[in-house]
C-alpha angles and dihedrals in degrees: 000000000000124000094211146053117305118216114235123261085035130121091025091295146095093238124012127209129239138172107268140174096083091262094097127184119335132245109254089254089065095077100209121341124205106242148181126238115194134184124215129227128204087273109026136048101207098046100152139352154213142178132247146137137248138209121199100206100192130262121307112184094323148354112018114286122237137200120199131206113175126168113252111292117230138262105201099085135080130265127032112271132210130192099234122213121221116263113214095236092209082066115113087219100053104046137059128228124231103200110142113148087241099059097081106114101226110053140070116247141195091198106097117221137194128184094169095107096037113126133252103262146096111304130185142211109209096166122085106347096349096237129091126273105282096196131059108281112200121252100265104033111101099027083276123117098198095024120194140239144177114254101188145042135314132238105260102199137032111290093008122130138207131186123225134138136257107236122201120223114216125163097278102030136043087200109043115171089339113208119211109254129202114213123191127179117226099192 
């Protein structure tokens, strides 16, 4: 189950659930921890609540293994929810590559390009280094009239995630309307 917040319409659902509170899964020598489970709406990440429990059983045969326990949720408000679990992004079938020919930061491009519909979820960017452009890119270049870059730090070890965010360069800012950004390294 995710540790963060959950975008709406993922996981089947309306609204999906996550751990929150900041305080996350346990580690296995924690025996079972009190938690809260929120669901996101369109505007707020922490929407709605309930209470439950978690046991980190220990690593088998790969990442730890958890066991959830929540109160009913309720029924009186509105949208279906889901309790989400939690997509390995390194996974090809989780994430989406953005590999169009115009995408390479440096050069000018013909090919027109728009990322302004693109879903919430985990991209990648196979060609080159594999990681976006960490340094302001002028409007034009890329096929892209407001192109994008990274404004933070990046993962240092493998499966680890950072979290920056993607700036827009337009003719008076670098950083024009910035998104948060969540960047993990697969290996």
């Amino acid at each position: 189950m995710p540790d963060a917040c959950v975008a709406p319409n993922k996981c089947g659902a309306d609204h999906g659930y996550y751990v929150g509170g900041g305080r996350g899964h346990p580690d296995p020598e924690d025996g079972i921890v009190g938690r809260t489970f929120f669901y996101s709406s369109s505007t707020n990440c922490e929407s709605s609540s309930l209470q439950g429990h978690i046991l980190n059983c220990g690593k088998k045969d790969g990442p730890d293994d958890f066991i959830y326990k929540w109160d009913k949720p309720s029924a009186c408000s509105s949208g279906d929810k889901a309790f989400c679990a939690e997509e390995d992004p390194c996974s090809s079938t989780v994430y989406t590559k953005l590999d169009q020919a115009g995408r390479a930061g440096r050069s000018p491009s013909d090919e027109k390009i728009s990322d302004i519909n693109l879903p919430h979820g985990w991209y990648r960017f196979p060609e080159g280094e594999g990681i976006m452009t960490k340094s302001v890119v002028l409007p034009g270049h890329t096929g892209i009239t407001y192109p994008g870059w990274y404004d933070g730090e990046l993962p240092q070890g493998e499966g680890q995630e950072t979290v920056g965010r993607a700036c827009f360069r337009n003719n008076a800012d670098n950083c024009y309307k910035p998104l948060p950004v969540t960047v993990r390294k697969c290996r």
